[in-house]
C-alpha positions in Angstrom: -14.2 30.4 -11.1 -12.3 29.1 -13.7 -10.5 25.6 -14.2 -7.3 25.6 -12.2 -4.5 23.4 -10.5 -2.8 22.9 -7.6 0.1 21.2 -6.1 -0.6 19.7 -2.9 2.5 17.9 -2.5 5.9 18.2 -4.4 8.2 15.7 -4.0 10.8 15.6 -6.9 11.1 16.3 -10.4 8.6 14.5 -13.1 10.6 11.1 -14.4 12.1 11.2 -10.9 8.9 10.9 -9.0 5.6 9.1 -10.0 2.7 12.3 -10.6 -0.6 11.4 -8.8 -3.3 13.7 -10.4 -6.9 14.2 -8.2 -9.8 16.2 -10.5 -13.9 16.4 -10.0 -16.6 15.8 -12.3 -19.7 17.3 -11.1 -18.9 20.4 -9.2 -19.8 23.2 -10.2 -18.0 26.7 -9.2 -19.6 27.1 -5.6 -19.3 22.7 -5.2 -15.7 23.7 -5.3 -14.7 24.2 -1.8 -16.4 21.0 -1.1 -14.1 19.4 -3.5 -11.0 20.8 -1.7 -12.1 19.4 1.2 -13.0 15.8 0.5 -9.5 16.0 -1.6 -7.7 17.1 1.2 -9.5 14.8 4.2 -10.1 11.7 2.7 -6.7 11.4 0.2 -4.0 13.7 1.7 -4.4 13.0 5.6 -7.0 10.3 4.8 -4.4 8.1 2.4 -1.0 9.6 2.2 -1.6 9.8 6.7 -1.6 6.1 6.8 0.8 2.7 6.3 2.0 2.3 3.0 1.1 5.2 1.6 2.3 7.4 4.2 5.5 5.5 4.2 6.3 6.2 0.5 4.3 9.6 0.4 8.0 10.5 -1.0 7.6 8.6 -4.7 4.3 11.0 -4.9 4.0 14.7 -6.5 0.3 15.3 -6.2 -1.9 17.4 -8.5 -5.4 18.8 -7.6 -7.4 20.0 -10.9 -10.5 21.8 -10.0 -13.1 21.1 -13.4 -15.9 23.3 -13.3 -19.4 21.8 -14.5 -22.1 23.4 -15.5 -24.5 21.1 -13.2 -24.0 20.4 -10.0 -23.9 16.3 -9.4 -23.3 13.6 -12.3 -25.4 11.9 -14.8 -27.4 9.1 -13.3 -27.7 5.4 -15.1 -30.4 2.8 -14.0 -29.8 -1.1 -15.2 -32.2 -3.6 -15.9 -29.9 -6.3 -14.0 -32.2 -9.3 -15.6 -31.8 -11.4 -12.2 -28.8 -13.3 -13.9 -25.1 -12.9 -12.8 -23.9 -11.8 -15.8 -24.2 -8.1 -17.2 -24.8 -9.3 -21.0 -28.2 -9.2 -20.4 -28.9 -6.2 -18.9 -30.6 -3.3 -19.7 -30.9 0.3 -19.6 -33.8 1.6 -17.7 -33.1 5.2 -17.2 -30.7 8.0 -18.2 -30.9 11.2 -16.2 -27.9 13.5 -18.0 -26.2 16.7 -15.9 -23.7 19.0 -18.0 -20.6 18.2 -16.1 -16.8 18.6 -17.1 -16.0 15.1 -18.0 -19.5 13.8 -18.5 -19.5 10.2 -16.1 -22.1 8.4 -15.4 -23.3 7.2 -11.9 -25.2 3.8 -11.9 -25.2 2.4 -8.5 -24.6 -0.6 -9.4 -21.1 -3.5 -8.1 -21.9 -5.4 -11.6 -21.5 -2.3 -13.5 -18.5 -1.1 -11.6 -20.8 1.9 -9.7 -20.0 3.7 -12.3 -19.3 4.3 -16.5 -18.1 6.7 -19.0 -20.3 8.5 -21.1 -19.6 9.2 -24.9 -17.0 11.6 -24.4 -15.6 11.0 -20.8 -11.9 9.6 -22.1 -11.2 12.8 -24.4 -12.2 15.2 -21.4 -10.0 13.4 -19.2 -7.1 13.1 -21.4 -7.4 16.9 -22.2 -8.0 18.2 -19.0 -4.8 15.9 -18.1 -2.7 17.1 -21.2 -3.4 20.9 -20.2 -2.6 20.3 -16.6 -0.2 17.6 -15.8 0.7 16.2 -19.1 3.7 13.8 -17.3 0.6 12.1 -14.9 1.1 8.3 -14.1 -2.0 8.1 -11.8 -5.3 9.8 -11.9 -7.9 9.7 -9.2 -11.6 11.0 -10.4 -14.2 12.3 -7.4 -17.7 12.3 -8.4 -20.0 14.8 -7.1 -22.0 12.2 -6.0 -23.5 11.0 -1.9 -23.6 7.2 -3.1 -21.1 5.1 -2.3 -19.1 3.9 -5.3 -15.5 3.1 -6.2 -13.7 1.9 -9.1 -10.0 1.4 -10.4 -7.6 -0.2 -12.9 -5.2 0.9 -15.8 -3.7 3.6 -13.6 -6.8 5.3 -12.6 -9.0 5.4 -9.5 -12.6 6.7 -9.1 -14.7 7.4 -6.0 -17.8 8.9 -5.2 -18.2 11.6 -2.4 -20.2 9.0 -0.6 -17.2 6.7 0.3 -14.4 7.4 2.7 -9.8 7.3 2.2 -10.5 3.3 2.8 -12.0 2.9 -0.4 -9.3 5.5 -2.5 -6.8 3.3 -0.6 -8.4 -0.2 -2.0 -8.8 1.5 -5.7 -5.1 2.8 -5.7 -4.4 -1.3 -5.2 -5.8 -1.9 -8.5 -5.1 1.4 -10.7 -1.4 1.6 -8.9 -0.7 -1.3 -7.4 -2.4 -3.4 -10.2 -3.6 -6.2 -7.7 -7.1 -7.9 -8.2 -9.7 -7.5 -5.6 -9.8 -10.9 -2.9 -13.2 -10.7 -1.7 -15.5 -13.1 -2.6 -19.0 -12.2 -4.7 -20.3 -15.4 -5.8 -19.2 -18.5 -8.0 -16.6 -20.7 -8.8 -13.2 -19.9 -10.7 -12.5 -22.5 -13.5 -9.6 -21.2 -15.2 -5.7 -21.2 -14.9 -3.4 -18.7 -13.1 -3.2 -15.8 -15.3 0.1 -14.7 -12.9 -2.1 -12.0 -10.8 0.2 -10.5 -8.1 -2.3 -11.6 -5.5 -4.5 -14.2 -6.2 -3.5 -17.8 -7.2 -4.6 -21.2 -8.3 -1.4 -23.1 -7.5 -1.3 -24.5 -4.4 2.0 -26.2 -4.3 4.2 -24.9 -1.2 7.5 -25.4 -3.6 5.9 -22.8 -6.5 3.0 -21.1 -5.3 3.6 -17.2 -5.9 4.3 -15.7 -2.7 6.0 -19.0 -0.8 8.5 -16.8 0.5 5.9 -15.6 3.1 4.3 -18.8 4.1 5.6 -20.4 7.4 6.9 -23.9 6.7 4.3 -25.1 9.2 1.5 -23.4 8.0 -0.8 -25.8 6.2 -1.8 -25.2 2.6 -4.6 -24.6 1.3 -5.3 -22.9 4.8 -8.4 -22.6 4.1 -10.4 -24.3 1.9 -14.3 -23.7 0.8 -16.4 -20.4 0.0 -14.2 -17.3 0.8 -12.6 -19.0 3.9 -10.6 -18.2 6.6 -8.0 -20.8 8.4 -10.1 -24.0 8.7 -7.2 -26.4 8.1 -6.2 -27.5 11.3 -6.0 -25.7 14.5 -5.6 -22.0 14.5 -2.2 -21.2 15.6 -2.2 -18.4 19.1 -1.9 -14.6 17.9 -2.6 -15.1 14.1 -3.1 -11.9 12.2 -6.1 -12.1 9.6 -4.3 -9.1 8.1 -0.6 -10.1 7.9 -0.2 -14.3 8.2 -0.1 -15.6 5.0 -1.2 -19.1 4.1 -3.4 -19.8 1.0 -7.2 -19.1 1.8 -9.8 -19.9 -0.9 -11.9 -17.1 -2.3 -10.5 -13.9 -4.1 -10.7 -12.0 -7.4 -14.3 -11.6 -6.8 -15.1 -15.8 -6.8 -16.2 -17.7 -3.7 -13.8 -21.1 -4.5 -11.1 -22.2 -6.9 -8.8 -19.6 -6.5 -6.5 -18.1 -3.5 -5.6 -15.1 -1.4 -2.8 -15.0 0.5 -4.7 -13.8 3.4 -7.4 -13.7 5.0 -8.0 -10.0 5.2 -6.3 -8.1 3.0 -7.1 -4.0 1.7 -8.3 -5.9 -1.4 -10.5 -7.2 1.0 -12.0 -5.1 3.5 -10.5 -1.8 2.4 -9.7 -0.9 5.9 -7.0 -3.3 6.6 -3.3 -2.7 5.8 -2.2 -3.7 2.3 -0.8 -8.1 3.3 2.8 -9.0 3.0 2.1 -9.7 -0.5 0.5 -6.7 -1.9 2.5 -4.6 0.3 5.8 -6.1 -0.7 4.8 -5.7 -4.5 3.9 -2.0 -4.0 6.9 -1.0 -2.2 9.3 -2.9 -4.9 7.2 -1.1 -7.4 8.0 2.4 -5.8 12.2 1.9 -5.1 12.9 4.4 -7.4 10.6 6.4 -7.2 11.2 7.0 -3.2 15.0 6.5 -3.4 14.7 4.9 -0.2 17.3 1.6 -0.1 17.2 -1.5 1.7 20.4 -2.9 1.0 20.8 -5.8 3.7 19.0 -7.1 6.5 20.6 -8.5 9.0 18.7 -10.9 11.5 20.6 -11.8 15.2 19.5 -12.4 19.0 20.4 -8.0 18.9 18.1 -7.3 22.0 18.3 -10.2 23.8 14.7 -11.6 23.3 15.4 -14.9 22.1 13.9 -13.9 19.2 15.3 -12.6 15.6 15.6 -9.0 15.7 16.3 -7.3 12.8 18.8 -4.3 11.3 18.5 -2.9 8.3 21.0 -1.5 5.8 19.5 1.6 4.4 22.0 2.9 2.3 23.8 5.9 4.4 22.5 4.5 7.4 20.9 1.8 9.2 17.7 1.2 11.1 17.1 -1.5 14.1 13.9 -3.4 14.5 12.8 -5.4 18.2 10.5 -8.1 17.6 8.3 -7.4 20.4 5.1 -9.4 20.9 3.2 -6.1 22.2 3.7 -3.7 19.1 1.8 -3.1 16.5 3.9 -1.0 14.5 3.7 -2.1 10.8 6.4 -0.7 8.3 8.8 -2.0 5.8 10.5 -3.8 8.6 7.8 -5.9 9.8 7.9 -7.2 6.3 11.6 -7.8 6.9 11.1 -9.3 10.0 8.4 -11.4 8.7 11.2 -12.6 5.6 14.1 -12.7 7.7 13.0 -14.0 11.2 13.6 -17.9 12.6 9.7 -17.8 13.4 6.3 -16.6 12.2 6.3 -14.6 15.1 8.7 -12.1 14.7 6.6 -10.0 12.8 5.7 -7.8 15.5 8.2 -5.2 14.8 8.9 -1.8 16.5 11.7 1.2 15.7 13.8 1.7 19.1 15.9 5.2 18.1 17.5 8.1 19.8 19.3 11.2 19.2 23.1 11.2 19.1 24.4 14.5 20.7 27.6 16.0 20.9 27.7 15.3 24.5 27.2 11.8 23.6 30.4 10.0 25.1 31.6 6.7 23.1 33.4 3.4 23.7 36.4 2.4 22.4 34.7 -0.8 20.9 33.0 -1.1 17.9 30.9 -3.7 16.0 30.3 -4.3 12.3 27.7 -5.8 9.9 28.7 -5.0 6.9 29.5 -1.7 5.3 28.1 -0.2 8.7 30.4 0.6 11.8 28.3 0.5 15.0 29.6 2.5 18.3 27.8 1.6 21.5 28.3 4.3 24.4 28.4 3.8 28.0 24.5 4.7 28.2 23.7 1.3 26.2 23.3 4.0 23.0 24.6 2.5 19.7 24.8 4.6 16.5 26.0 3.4 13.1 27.4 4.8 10.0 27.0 2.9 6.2 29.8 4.4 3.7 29.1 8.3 5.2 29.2 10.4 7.9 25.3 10.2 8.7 24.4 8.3 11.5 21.5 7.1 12.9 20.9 5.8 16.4 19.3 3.1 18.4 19.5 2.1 22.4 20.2 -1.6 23.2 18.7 -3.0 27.0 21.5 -4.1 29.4 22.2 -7.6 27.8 22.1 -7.0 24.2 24.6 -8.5 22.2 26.1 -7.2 18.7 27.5 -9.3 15.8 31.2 -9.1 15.0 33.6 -6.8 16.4 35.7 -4.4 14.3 38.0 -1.4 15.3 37.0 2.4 14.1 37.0 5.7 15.3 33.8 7.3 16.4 30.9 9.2 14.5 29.9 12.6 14.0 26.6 13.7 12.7 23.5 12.3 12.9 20.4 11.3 10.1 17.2 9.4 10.2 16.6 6.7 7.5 13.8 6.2 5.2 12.4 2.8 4.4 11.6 0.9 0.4 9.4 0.7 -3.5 6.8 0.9 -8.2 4.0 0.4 -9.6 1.5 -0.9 -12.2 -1.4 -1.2 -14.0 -4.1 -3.0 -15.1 -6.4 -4.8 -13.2 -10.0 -3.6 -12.7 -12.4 -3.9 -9.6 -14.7 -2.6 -7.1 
């Protein structure tokens, strides 16, 4: 077969939405359908069926450009690693070369990145981009290769057939998200902050990069020594390792002298959600892109917890949020929870939303918070309107209580609402 492309999802126009291009190097014409399939398991339901990426799937047109190679595999490199940390010393030991469409090199090896470009690996990628997607923003490379192996930064992402959406996800962090890795490999960091997104040396509450996520009583550092978790008092009941942020030492591939904000992140473990942080950072990155808005949130007693639940002002419409101990929903307003709420513990965020009907039968009453005019119905059903006629619904338990009271006639259609997000590039890593 000859090369080809396919769209596998189109969201919007080029300019208006960011272009995420997938091609193969090492696949030959009958490795093809084996290509397809990894492309469409590990990134399309794999990815874009998960969290962040799921949520903002809408910011995404994605490409599929199937490369035929003349060999099936890629070109294998074997290092001389020297026994020394560093990779100034090492040497080539083998070269075993395949005839493959954009000519990368496999080498196995974390200090080399798994993998390498050969001699003329940037012009076939550039060309096979400039005949096929010319507008791309992202590219993601598959090698035709069992190993595992991943690498990412200036916009791109590369995997081997041998690893699984987890590590696609972690390289999009770095070649979309431009964030460094924060696991730990070995050594000390020794120089300043270099104003990473998610990784710090300052450890002052009053200027350290993402305060705005750090519970006043959360001590800091929270953990101190070789890629630590919270040692720094007594671990508070129900922390998440995954969404609690403190400053724990260890990150951008050191073992001390520099911070992550928490203790499992993606850039981490891969299989984790992306942290407050990262997540916050990607989702800014990615407002226009998605045209989803978060105008306001607005954080009250709404459910009668005792706890600050949370509604958001998304544009034409609104969304509410419950912080409930027992869910484990994660979305844009579990960040918002986290930002807004009175205590570290509303985090735990869930959606409660109905369908308005025409049989739906309103009060007379209304409430406001803002822009939005809120009707609550005799069923405990409240639905709310933000500058149009689209709606969107959730229902209150007997109890709840609304901010402010206004006057207003009742609505008329209904709508869902979307959540937040950009991008960048950069940073390199593993």
């Amino acid at each position: 077969m000859a090369d080809s492309m396919t769209v596998l999802r189109l969201a919007g126009p080029a300019g208006v939405k960011r272009n995420l291009v997938v091609m193969g190097d090492g696949f030959t014409a009958a490795d093809q359908g084996t290509f397809n399939s990894y492309v469409q398991t590990a990134l399309m339901e794999g990815v874009f069926g998960r969290d962040y990426f799921s949520e903002d799937a809408s910011a995404y047109n994605i490409y599929r450009i199937n490369l035929e190679s003349v060999d099936s595999g890629v070109s294998q490199r074997r290092w001389n690693l020297q026994g020394t940390p560093g990779t100034g010393d090492d040497t080539i030991l083998t070269d075993t070369t395949r005839d493959t469409a954009l000519g990368i090199i496999f080498n196995a090896e974390w200090s080399h990145c798994w993998l390498e470009y050969g001699g003329n690996s940037e012009a076939r990628i550039t060309a096979a981009i400039n005949t096929w997607v010319p507008d791309a923003n992202n590219v993601l490379i598959v090698l035709n290769e069992p190993g595992f192996g991943g690498c990412g930064g200036g916009g791109r992402a590369h995997v081997t057939l041998g690893v699984a959406w987890d590590v696609i996800a972690h390289e999009f962090g770095h070649g979309i998200g431009g964030f460094a890795d924060e696991y730990s490999a070995g050594g000390a960091y020794m120089g300043a902050d270099l104003g990473w997104i998610n990784v710090t040396t300052v450890t002052d509450r009053a200027t350290t990069r993402w305060r705005q996520f750090i519970d006043p009583a959360t001590p800091l550092p929270t953990g101190v020594g070789a890629a630590a978790n919270y040692n720094q008092g007594p671990r508070p009941p129900g922390w998440s390792s995954n969404f609690d942020v403190g400053l724990f030492e260890g990150g951008n591939t050191q073992n001390t002298g520099i911070y992550r904000p928490v203790e499992n992140c993606r850039m981490n473990g891969n299989t984790p959600e992306f942290c407050p942080v990262c997540y916050t950072s990607m989702k800014t990155a990615r407002h226009a892109e998605t045209a989803h808005r978060f105008d306001n949130a607005y954080a009250g007693n709404l459910y009668g917890s005792g706890r600050s639940d949370v509604l958001l002002h998304h544009g034409a419409s609104i969304r509410f949020a419950t912080a409930t101990q027992a869910s484990r929903t994660r979305s844009a307003v579990s960040r918002a929870c986290r930002a807004r709420g009175s205590s570290r513990r509303t985090t735990r965020c869930s959606w409660v939303t109905s369908t308005v009907t025409a049989s739906t039968r309103w009060s007379s009453s209304t409430r406001a918070i803002g822009s939005c005019r809120i009707w609550v119905s005799s069923s405990r059903t409240a639905a709310a309107a933000c500058g149009s006629s689209r709606d969107t619904t959730a229902t209150f338990p007997a109890g709840a209580a609304l901010p402010a009271t206004t006057a207003s006639t009742s609505p008329t259609s209904t709508a869902t609402a979307e959540t937040t997000s950009s991008s960048s590039t950069g940073t390199t890593g593993r």
